[in-house]
Structures are given as structure tokens and as C-alpha cells.
GUDRENSE-734219 format. One record per residue: x, y, z of N, C-alpha, C in turn. Coordinates in steps of 0.2 Angstrom, whole numbers, plus 2048, in hexadecimal, padded with zeros to 3 digits. Example, Ala and Ser with C-alpha at 12.3 -4.5 7.8 and 13.67 -1.06 7.14 Angstrom:
REM residues 2
8427E482783E7EA8278427F0827 8407F58238447FB824840800827 
//
This chain:
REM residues 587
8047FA800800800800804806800 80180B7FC8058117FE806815801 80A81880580981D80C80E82180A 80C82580780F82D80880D83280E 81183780D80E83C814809841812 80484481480284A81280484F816 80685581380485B81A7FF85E81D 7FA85C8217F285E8237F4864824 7F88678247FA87182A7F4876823 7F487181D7F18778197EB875817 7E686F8197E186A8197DB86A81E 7D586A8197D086C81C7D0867824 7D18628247D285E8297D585C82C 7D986482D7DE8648357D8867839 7D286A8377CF86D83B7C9867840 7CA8618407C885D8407CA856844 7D28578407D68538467DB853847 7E18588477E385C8497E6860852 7EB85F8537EB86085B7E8860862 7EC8628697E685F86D7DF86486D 7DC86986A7D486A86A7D0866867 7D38628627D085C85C7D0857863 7D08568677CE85186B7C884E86B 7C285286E7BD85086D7BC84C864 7BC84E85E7BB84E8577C0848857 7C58498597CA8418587C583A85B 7C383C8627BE8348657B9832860 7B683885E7B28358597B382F852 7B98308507BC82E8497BD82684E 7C28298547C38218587BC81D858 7B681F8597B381D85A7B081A855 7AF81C84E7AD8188497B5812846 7BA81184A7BF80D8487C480E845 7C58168447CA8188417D1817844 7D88168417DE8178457E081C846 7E481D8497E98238497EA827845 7EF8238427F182383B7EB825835 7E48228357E18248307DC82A833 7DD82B8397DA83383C7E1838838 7E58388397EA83D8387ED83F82F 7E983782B7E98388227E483D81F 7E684081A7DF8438187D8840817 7D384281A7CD84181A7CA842810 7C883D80E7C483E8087BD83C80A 7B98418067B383F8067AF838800 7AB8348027AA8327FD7A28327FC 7A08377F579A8397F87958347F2 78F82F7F478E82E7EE78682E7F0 78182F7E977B82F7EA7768277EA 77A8227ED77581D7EE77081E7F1 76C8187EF7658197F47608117EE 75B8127EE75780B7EF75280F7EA 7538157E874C8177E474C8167DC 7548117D97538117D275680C7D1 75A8097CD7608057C976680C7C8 7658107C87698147C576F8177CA 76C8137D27708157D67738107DB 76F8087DA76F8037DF7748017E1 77B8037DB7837FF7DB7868037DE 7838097DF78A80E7DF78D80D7E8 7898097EC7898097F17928037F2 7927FE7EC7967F87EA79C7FE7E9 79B8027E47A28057E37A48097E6 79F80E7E97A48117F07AA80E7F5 7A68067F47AD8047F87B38037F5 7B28027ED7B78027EB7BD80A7E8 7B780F7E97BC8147EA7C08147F0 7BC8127F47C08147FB7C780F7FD 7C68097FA7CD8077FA7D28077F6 7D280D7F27D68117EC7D68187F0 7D381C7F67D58207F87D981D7FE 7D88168017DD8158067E3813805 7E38107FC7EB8107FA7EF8157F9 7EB81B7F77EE8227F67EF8257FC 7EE8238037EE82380B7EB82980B 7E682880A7E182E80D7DA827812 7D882C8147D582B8187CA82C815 7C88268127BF82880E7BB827813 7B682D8137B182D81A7A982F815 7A78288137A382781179B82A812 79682F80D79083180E78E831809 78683280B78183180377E838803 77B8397FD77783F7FD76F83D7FA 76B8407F876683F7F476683D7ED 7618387E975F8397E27598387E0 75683C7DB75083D7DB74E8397D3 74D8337D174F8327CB74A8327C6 74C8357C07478397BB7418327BC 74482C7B973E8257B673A8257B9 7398247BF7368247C573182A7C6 73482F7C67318387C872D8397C0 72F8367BB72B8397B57238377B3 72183E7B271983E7B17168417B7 7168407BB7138437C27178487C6 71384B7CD7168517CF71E84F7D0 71E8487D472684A7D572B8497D0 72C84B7CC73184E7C772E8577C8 72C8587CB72F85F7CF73585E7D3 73685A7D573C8597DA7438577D7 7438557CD74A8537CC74E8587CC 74C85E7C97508637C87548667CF 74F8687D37518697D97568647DE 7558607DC7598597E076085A7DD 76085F7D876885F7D576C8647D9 76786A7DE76886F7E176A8687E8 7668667E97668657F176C85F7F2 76D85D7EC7738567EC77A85C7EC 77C85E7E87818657E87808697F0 77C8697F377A86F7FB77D8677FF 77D8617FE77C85D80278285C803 78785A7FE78D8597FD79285E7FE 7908637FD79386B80079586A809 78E86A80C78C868811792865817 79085F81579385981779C859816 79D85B8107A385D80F7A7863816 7A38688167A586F81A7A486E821 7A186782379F8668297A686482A 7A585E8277AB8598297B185B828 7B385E8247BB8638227BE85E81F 7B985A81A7BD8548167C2858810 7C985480F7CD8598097CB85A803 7C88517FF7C884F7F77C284E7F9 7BE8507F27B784A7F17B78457EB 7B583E7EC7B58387E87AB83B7E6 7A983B7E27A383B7DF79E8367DC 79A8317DF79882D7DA78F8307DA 78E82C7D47878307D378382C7CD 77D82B7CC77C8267C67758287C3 77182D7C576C82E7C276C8377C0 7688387BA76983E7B676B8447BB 7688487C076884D7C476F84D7C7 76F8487CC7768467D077D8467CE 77C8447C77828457C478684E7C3 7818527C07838597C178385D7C9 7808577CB77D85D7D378585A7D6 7898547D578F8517DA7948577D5 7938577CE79985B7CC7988637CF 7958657D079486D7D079586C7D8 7958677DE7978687E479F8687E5 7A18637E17A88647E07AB86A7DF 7A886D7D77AA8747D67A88797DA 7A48787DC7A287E7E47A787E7E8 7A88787EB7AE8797F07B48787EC 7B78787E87BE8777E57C28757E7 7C086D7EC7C686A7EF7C68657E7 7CC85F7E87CF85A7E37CA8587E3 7C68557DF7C08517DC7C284B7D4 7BE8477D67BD8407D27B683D7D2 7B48407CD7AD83B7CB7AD8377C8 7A68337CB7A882B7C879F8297C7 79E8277C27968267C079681F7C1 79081F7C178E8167C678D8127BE 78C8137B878B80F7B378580F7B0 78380E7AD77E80D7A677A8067AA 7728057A67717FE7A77737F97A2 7707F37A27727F079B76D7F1798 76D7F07927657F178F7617E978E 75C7EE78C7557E57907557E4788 7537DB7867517D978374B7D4785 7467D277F7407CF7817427C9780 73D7C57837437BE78373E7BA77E 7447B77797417B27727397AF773 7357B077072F7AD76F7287B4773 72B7B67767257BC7797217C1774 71B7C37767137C47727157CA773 71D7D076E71C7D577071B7D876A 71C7DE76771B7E375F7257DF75D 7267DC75672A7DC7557317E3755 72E7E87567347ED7557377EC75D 7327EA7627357EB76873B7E476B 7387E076873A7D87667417D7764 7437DC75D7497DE75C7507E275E 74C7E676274F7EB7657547EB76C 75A7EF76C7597EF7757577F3777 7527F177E74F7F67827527FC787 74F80078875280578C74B807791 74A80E795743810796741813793 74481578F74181A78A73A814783 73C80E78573A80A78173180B786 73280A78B72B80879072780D790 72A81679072781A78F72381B788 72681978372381877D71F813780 72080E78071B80878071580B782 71580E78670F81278B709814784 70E81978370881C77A706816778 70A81277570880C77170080A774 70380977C6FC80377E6F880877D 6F781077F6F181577E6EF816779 6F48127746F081476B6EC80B769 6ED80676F6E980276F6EC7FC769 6F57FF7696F87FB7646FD7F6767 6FF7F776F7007F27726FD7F0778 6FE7E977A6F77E677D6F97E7784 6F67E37896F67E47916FC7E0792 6FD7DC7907017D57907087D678D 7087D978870F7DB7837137E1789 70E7E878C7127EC78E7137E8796 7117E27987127DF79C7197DB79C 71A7D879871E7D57967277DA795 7267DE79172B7E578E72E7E8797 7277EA79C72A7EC7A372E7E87A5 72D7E27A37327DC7AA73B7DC7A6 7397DE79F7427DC79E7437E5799 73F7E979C7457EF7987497F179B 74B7EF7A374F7F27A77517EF7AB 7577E87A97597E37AA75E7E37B0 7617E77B27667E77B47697F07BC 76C7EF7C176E7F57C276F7F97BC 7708017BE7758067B876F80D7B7 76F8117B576D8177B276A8157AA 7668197A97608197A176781679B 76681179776D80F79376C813790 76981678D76981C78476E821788 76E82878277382C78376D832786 76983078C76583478F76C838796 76883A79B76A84279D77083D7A1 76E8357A47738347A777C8317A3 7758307A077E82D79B782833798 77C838796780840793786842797 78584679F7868457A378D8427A7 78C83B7A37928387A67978397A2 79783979A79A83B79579C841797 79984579A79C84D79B7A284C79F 7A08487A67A58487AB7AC8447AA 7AC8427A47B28407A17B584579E 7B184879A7B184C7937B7854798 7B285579C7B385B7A17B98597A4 7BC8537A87C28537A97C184F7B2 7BB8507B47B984E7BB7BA8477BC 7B98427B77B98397B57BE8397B3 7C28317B47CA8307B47C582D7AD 7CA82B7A67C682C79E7C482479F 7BD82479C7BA81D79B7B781B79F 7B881D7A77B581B7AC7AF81B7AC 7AB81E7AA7A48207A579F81C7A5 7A58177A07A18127997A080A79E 7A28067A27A18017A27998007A7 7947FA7A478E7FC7A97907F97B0 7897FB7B278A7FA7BB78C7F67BC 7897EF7B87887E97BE78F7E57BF 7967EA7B779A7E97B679F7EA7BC 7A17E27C07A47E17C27AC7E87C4 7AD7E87BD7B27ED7BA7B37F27BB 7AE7F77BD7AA7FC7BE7AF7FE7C6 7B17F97CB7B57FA7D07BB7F97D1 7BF7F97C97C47FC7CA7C68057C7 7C28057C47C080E7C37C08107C8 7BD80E7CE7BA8127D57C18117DA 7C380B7DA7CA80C7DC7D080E7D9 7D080E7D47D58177D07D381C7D0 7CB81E7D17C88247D57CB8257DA 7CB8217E07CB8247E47D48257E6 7D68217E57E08217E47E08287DE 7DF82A7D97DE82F7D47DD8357DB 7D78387DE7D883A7E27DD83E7E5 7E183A7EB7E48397EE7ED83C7EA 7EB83B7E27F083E7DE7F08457DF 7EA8467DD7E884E7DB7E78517E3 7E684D7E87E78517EF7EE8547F0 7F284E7EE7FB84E7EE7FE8557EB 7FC8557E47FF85D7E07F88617DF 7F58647E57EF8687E67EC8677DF 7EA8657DD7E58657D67DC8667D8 7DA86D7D67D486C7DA7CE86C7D4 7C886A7D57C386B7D17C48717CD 7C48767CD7C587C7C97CA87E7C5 7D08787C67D68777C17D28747BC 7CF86F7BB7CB86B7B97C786D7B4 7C186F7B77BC8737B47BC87B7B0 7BE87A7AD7BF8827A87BC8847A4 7BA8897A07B888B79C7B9887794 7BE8847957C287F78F7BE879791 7BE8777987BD86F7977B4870799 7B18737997AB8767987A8875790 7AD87678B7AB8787857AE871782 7B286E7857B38677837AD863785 7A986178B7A485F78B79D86278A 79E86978779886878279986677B 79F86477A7A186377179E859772 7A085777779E84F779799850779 79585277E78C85177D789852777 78D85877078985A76A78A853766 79085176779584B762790845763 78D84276A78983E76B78383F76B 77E84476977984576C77684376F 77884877677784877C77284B77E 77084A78576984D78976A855788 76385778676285F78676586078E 76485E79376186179876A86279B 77286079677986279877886B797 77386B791772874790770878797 76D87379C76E8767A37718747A9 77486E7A677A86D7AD7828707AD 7858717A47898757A578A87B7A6 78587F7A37858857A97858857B0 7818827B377F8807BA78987E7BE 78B8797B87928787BC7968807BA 7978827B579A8877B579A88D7BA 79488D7BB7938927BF7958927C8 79688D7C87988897D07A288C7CF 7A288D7CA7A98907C97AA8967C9 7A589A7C47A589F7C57A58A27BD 7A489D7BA7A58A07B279F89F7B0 79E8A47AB7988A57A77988A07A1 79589A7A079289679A78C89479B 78989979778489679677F894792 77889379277488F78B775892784 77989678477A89977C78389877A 78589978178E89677E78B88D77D 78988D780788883782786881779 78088577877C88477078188576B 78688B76A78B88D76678F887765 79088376B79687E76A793878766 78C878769788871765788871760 78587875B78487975878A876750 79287A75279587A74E79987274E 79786B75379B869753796863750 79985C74D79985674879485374D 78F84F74B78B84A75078D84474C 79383F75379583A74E792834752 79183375979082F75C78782C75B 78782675C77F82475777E81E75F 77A82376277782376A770824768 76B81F76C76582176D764827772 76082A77275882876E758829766 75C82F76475C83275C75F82B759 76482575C76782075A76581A75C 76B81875B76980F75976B80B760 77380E76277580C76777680E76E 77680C77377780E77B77C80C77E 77E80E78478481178778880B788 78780678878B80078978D7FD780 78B7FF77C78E7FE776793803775 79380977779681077779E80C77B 79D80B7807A18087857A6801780 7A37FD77E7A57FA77B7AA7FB775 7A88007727AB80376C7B080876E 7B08097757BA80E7767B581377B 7AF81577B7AD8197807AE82277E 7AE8257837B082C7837B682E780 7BB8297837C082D7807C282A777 7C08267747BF82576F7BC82C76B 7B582E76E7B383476C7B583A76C 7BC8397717BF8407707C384276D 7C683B76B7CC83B7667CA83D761 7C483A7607C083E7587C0845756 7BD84875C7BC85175C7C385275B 7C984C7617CE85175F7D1851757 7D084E7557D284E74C7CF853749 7CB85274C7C685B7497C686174C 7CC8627507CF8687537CB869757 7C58667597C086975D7BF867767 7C58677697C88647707CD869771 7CD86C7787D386E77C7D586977F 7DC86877D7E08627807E2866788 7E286C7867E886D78C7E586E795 7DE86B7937DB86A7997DC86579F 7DC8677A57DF8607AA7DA85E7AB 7D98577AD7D78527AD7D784F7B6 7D38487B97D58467BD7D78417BF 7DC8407B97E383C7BA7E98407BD 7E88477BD7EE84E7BE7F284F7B9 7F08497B17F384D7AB7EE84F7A8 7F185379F7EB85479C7E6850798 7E48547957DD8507907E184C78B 7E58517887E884F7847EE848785 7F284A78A7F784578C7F283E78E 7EB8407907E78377907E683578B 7E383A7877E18387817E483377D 7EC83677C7F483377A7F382B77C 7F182A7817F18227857EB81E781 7E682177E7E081D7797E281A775 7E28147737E281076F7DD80E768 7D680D76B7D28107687D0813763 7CD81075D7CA8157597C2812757 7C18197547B88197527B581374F 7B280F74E7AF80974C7AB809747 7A88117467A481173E79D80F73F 79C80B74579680974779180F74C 79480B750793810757796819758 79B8167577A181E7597A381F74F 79F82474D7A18247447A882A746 7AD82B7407B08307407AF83673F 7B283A7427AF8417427AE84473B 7B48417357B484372E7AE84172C 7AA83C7317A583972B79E837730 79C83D73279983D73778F83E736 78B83C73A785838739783840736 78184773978184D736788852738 78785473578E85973578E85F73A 78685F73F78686574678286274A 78286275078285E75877A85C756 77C85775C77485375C770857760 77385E76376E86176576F868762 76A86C76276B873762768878767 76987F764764884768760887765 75C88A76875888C763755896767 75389B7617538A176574D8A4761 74A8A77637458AE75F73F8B0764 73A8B37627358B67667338B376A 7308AB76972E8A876E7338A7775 73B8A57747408A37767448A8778 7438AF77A74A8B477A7528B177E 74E8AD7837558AB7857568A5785 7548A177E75789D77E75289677F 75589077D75088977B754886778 75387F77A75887A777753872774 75586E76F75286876C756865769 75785E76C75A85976A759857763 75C85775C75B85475675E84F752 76384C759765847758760842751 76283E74D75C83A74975883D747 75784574675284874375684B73B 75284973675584B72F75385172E 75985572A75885C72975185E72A 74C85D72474685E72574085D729 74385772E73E85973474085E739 74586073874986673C74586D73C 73F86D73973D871736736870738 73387573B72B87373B72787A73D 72287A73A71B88373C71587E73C 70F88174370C881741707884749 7018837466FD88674E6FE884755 6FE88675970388775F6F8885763 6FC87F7676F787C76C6F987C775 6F58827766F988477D6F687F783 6FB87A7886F987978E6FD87C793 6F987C79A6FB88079E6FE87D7A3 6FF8777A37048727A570686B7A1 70A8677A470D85F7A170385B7A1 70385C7A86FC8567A76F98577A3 6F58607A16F086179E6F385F795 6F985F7936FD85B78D6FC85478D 6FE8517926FE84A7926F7847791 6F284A7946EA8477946E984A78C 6EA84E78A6E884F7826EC84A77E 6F18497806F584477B6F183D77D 6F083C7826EC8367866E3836780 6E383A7816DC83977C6DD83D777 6E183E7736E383F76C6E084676A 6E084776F6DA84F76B6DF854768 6E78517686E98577656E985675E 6EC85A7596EB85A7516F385874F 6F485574A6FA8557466FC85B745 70385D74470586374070386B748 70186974E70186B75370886E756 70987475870D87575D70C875763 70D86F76970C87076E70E873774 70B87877770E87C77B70E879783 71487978871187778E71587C791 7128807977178867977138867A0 7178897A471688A7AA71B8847AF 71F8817AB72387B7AC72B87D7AD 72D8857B07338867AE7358847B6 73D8857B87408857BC73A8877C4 7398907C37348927C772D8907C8 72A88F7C17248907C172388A7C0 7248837C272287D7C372187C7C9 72387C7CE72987E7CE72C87A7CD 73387A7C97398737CA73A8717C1 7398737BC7398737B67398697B6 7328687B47328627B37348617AC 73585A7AA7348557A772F8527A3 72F85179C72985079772984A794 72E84479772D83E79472683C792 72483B79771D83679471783A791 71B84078E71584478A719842785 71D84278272384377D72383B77B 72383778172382F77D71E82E77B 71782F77E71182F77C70F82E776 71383577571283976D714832767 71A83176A72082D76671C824766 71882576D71881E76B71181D766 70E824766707823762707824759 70E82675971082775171082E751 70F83275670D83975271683F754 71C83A75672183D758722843754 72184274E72584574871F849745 71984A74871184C74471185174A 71485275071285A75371985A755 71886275672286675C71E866763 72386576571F86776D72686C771 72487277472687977772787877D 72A87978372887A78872D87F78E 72E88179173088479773488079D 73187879C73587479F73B87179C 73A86B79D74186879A73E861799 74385E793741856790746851792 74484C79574784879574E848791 75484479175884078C75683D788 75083A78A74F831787748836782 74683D78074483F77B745840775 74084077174283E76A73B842767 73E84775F73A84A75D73785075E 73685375B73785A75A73485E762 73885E76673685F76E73C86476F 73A86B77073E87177273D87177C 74387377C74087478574387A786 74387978E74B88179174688878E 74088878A73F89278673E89478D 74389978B7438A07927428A478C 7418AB79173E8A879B7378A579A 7388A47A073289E7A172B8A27A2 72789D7A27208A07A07208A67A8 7218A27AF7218A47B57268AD7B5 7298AD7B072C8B37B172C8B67AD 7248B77A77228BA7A47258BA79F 7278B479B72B8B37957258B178F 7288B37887228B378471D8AB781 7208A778471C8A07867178A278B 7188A778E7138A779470B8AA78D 70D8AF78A7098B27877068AF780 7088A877F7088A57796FD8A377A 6FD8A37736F38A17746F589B76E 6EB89776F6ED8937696EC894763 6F189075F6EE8947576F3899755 6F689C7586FD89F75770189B755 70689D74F70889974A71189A74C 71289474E71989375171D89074C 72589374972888E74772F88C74A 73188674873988474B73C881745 74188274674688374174F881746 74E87B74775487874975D879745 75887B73E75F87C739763884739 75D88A73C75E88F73B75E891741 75B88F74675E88F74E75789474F 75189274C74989774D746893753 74389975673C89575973989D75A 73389E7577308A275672A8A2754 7268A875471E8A875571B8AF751 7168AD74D7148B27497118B874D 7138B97527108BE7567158C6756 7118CB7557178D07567168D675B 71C8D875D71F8DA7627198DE767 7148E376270F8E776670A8DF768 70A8DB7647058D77667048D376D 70E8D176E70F8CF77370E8D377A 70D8DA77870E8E077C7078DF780 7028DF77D6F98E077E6F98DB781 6FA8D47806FA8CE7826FD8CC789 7028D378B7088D27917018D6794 6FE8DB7946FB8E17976F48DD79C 6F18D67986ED8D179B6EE8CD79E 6F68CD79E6F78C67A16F88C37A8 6F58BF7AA6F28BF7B36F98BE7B5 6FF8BA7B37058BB7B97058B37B8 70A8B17BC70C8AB7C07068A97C0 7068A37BE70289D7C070389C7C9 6FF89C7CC7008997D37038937D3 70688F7D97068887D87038887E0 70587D7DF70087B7E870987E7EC 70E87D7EB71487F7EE7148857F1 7138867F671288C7FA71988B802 71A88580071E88280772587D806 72987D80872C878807733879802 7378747FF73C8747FC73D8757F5 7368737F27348787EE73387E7EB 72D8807F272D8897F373488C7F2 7388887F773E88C7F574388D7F1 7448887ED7458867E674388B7E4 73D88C7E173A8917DE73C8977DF 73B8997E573E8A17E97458A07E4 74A89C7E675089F7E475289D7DC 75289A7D87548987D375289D7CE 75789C7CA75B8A17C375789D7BD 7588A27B97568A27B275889A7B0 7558977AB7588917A775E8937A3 7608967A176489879B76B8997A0 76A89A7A47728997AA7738937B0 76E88F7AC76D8897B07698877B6 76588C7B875E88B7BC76388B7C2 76988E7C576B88D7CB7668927D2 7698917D97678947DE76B8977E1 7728997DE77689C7E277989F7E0 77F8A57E17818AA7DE7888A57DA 7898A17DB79089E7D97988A27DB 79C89E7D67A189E7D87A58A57D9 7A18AA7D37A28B27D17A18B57D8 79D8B37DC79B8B87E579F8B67E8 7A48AE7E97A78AB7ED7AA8B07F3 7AD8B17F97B18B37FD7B78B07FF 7B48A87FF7BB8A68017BB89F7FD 7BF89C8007C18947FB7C288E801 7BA88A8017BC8858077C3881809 7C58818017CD87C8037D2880807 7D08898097D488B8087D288E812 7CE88E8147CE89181A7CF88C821 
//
């Protein structure tokens, strides 16, 4: 084992155990079993979101301990906690998916927390479903002690088993959730039976791990590589992979590195290694919803990126990677085929990578990169010279209805569906959407609007899956757009705009919109726009009653609401890292 020295004299956890007034603070460590010796090593924290509410979190509980035997070979000392996770599959369609967004606030406050109590030096980060993943990174960046995240893995994808009474396309396919959510349309169009969506529930989600397509959590974890926070690859292997814990112990010995030659979160995260992980999320198309995590990370630093730098980058760079929903394949084929950094080697042949970003190995991107072996398969991972379209699978999109902005995944969508006008069908929330799609009362060639869904005015900017699969599963994907103020799932597909600011709640021109108003989008030209003009908007602001009420008048919510920022800067609650005073590693 290895035992170097540290000097605690400049270490948040000399205030903790640390000479005779640490007396009292020392019995306590004696009394959970600590030695001497590991009372007087640096304190790592090892913070992960386990809990029992999904597959997306069940393992990470397994590889905590394998980080921490990688922080005790780096002779640090891991003092293991959990935080909250609020998991979209589970919360989608009803009120609690008001709570995912928020839980990315309260995961980030919790690990802050717990961190500043205890005067731990490094955080180890593990984390596995959509939310958690940005709320563990943006704690790190808050505090800007040495950080190593480590994502708990992908699931496996479901297959139906030979001879079952299911729709042959299902039959063929591998499964993910995104497949169950559609099925839901299917059975309400009376095209799949009681028995078949019966059958599909039991094997689409075979295994521990996070949504397998390139939804918010796989997006996400690709960032954390991308961005420099993940040792490279670590990413790709699924949960129930054995495998998976020896990442966590290189995490957590990695660590232990970067504690050695002070390397803090904020070395790490820059404005360079920012615009590298949004070049990965455009390259694979990735979840809409990185348009509000990496502002949200950046801002925990103190840098301004946001939904319009984030779109710029999308927009200019190849979508080569061929990931569901818009594709064929899911995160453990991705994995198979060289992973992240496979994909990076690609941008970088298209000049389109800062190498000279650090990493959480303590070299660069580039000097890792050098170590890939690896090249593009043409399948899975195409080459960037020869790429599925030549601009990101996601875009942004801006005009009257949108001033500050909106973003839509177009992964798999052909030039010409990129493009759609027509009358604007307004609901005043997700369910009053949902129930129309539910009994079909809306029209083809509709724009649907669901507005009152933003950050604030949800409160909590929910999620539109099971409107969005609905849609998909009843054939009408590609026959209406759908608009909103909230935000869409990963696992969405087809012409679904989310993020328009400002939000209805803060008198943005969504809040104003009526039906029969002729909205057009234009993914190729970057429009979302409304034949409405400016004096007309004017008259229509002079009637307009305000904020929708909601039942949250109390609670974590309420407060949520009270404090949260525009979408376009990432929906945060705090002034960030631009107000800071001091610097926790450093008092």
C-alpha cells in the first residue's frame, strides 16, 4: 500500500483533527473505528446518491466501496455519505417531477453541506440518475476542493424473450424506457393489447444502471468525462459490470493524486473544458436538458456560459455518434465501440477539442487522449469526415416567441422535418396536454403549446415524456411540434422545443400566446416564431391576469420558486461563484 505524507497545516481537516482542542472531534472518529493513523490522513469525502427509488442508483452503493479502497491506497482517509435522488422514470407524468429539477439544487446544497461540516479535503462523486449527475458536479465546483466523478453506469438493454405475443418492431429491438413510454400511446391507440404492454414492462429494464439511450443520464456522463471531472472511459462500462470497480478504485487513488499537487475542481472546469463538453453532447445527440446543466456547472465557477454559448457550439459542430432516441444504438454499444474518448479523438481531428485542458488523471486531455487506441467503427461511433449530419443533434432556437432562447433535439430528424408552421393549440399545463393527446382531440399539423411549466411557474420545470411518447407512440410524432416552457426528457424524440424564455410565470411571450396563432420552427435557421406583432403582443400583455397561481404556497418548492434564475443561465438559486468571498479549501 502506499503511504506518503500529507501536510494537513493547509487542509480543511486540521480543523477537525488536529491538536489537543480536536480532542473532543478525535473520540468521535475513535469511536466509529478509525486509527490514529487514519484520524491524522486526509479526510476524503465520498459522496454518492444511492437509495432504493430506481435501478439507476442501486449499485452505486457496491462501488463506493470500491472508491474508498483506491482512496485508502492513496492513504487518505474515505468518510462515506449519501445525498438525495429524485429519478425522472419514476417522477414522470405526475406532480412529482416537480421535484427533479429541484433535487439537482438540493443534491449540490447537500453535498456542499456535509462537505463544510465535516472539513473533508477531496470529494469522490458518484451519481447515476439524470439530475444528480450535474447537482454532484456543480458541488464540487462550488467548493473547489480536488474532485473525481464517477457515474454508476448505464442499464443493459431489455430484450423480449423468443416466441412472446408482442408488435414485431418491439420484438426486434433493444429495449430501453423510452420504449414503455411509447408503448403507453400504442396501448391508448388500441394497437397494443393488455397482455403485450404486459409482457414489454417485465423485460425493458433488465438490469441495475441509468436509462441506456443517450437520454439526460448518459448525456451527462459523457459530459463528465468530456469536462475533465471522470478519469476517460470510466463512463461507458454498465452497472451490473463487475468492471465498473476498478474505475472507482482509480477514482478514488486518482483523488488522492490531485489532493497531492493541489489540483482543484476549477483547474478542471474552464471555459475550454466547458465547450469541450458541449461539442460531445452536439457530436452524440445528447439530452436537451446539458443546455441547462452546463450553465448551471459553469456558473458554480463563476463563468458565464450559457444557453446561447452552449447552442453556438451545438450548432457548428458534426453529429457523428448514432445513440437513441434519434438512433439506433445505446450506451453500452457506445461503450463497446472505444466510448467517450473514442469520440473525442474524432472532434479532435476536426480541430474542434482543447487539448490543453486538465483532466482527473492531473494530465491533459490531450496527453490522455495520446494513450487511445481506439478508433471509430463506422457503425456506432461514424468519423467525423463522414458524419450522420454535418451540425449537432441538438440546436437552439430564438425569435418572438423565444427571446431568450429554446432548445430541440433533432437528432434523426431529416432536413425537412426540421422545419414545421402551423396553428398554435394552447394548454395551460402538462396534464391538460396529456388528456388531449389521451383522447386525440388534438389536430395534425397542430402546434402544441404547454406553458406555465417553467423553472418558477411549475414550479420545478417539469418534464413532457409521456406527452411526447404518447404522441410517438400513436404515430402522430412527426404530424404535430409541441412548445413548452418546461423541459423534455432525453429519451424525446420529434419536433419538441423546450427551455422558451422567459417563462410564461415571468411574463414571457408564451405566456401571451392564443390558439390559432400561427407558430413556425425552423431548426435549420435557428426560428421559433409567431405571426404575432409587436403592438399586438403589447394589447395582449395589458389583459393579461399574471402568474398562474399554483397549490405550492409552502415547502421546498415554494422556495425553489422564490429563488431560481431564468432558464437560459441554467435555472440556478444562487449568486455563484462571481459573489464568492472566500474559497472553502482555503479558510
Amino acid at each position: 500500500m502506499l503511504k506518503r505524507p500529507f501536510d494537513k497545516s493547509k487542509l480543511p481537516s486540521r480543523h477537525v483533527t488536529e491538536g489537543p482542542a480536536r480532542a473532543p472531534h478525535r473520540s468521535y472518529y475513535y469511536a466509529m473505528g478509525m486509527s490514529e493513523a487514519e484520524i491524522h490522513q486526509p479526510l476524503v469525502g465520498v459522496a454518492t446518491c444511492w437509495n432504493e427509488a430506481a435501478p439507476c442508483n442501486i449499485s452505486l452503493n457496491r462501488q463506493a466501496q470500491a472508491v474508498k479502497l483506491g482512496v485508502k491506497e492513496g492513504s487518505g482517509t474515505p468518510r462515506e455519505f449519501t445525498t438525495i435522488t429524485v429519478t425522472d422514470g419514476i417522477a414522470m407524468g405526475h406532480e412529482g417531477m416537480r421535484s427533479s429539477l429541484a433535487s439537482r439544487e438540493a443534491i449540490a446544497d447537500s453535498v456542499e453541506l456535509t462537505m463544510r461540516g465535516h472539513c473533508y479535503d477531496a470529494l469522490v462523486g458518484l451519481a447515476g440518475c439524470d439530475k444528480s449527475l450535474p447537482g454532484m458536479m456543480m458541488a464540487m465546483v462550488r467548493l473547489n476542493v480536488p474532485s473525481v466523478f464517477v457515474y454508476g453506469g448505464s442499464i443493459l438493454p431489455g430484450k423480449v424473450p423468443a416466441g412472446a405475443d408482442v408488435p414485431a418492431d418491439f420484438a426486434s429491438r433493444d429495449l430501453t424506457v423510452q420504449d414503455m413510454f411509447e408503448a403507453v400511446g400504442r396501448h391508448q391507440n388500441g394497437t397494443l393489447s393488455d397482455a403485450a404492454l404486459e409482457i414489454l414492462e417485465r423485460v425493458a429494464c433488465p438490469s441495475a444502471g441509468a436509462c441506456g439511450g443517450q437520454f439526460t443520464a448518459n448525456t451527462m456522463a459523457c459530459v463528465s468525462e468530456a469536462i475533465g471531472l471522470a478519469l476517460l472511459n470510466s463512463s461507458g462500462a454498465p452497472a451490473p459490470y463487475e468492471s465498473r470497480d476498478q474505475y472507482g478504485t482509480a477514482s478514488g487513488l486518482a483523488v488522492m493524486d490531485l489532493l497531492e499537487k493541489n489540483i482543484r475542481a476549477r483547474d478542471v472546469v474552464t471555459l475550454k473544458s466547458l465547450q469541450n463538453a458541449a461539442r460531445v453532447v452536439a457530436c452524440t445527440g445528447g439530452s436537451t436538458n446539458a443546455g441547462l446543466h452546463l450553465p448551471a456547472i459553469a456558473h458554480e465557477a463563476g463563468i458565464d456560459f450559457f444557453l446561447d454559448d452552449v447552442c453556438e457550439i451545438f450548432r457548428d459542430t458534426p453529429y457523428f455518434v448514432d445513440l437513441k432516441p434519434g438512433g439506433q444504438y445505446v450506451a453500452k454499444d457506445l461503450y463497446e465501440a472505444g466510448g467517450v474518448p473514442v469520440v473525442m479523438k474524432e472532434l479532435r481531428k476536426a480541430g474542434l477539442l482543447h487539448e490543453d485542458c486538465m483532466t482527473a488523471s492531473g494530465y491533459s486531455l490531450g496527453e490522455e487522449l495520446d494513450k487511445i487506441q481506439g478508433e471509430a467503427d463506422g457503425r456506432v461511433i461514424h468519423t467525423v469526415a463522414n458524419p450522420i449530419t454535418k451540425t449537432g443533434g441538438v440546436v437552439g432556437l430564438k425569435g418572438n416567441v423565444a427571446p431568450g432562447g429554446a432548445i430541440v433535439k433533432v437528432a434523426g430528424m431529416t432536413p425537412e422535418e426540421q422545419v414545421f408552421s402551423g396553428p398554435a393549440r394552447v394548454f395551460e399545463c402538462e396534464e391538460d396536454a396529456f388528456e388531449a393527446v389521451k383522447a386525440r382531440t388534438y389536430k395534425e399539423g397542430e402546434v402544441l403549446v404547454i406553458r406555465n411549466e417553467g423553472p418558477r411557474g411549475g414550479p420545478g420545470m417539469r418534464e413532457m415524456l409521456a406527452t411526447t411518447a404518447a404522441l410517438s407512440g400513436q404515430g402522430m410524432g412527426k404530424k404535430v411540434a409541441l412548445i413548452t416552457d418546461g423541459r423534455f426528457s432525453g429519451a424525446t424524440r420529434g419536433f419538441c422545443v423546450g427551455h422558451v424564455g422567459p417563462e410564461a410565470a415571468l411574463g414571457g411571450p408564451i405566456a401571451l400566446l392564443r390558439d390559432g396563432d400561427i407558430i413556425t420552427l425552423n431548426a435549420v435557421t435557428g426560428e421559433l416564431s409567431v405571426n404575432v406583432t409587436d403592438e399586438e403582443f403589447a394589447e395582449r400583455r395589458k389583459n393579461w391576469a399574471g402568474p398562474r397561481d399554483t397549490i405550492y404556497a409552502s415547502g421546498a418548492l415554494w422556495k425553489y420558486a422564490q429563488l431560481v434564475g431564468e432558464t437560459y443561465k441554467g435555472a440556478v438559486t444562487h449568486p455563484g461563484g462571481e459573489a464568492e468571498k472566500h474559497v472553502y479549501m482555503d479558510l
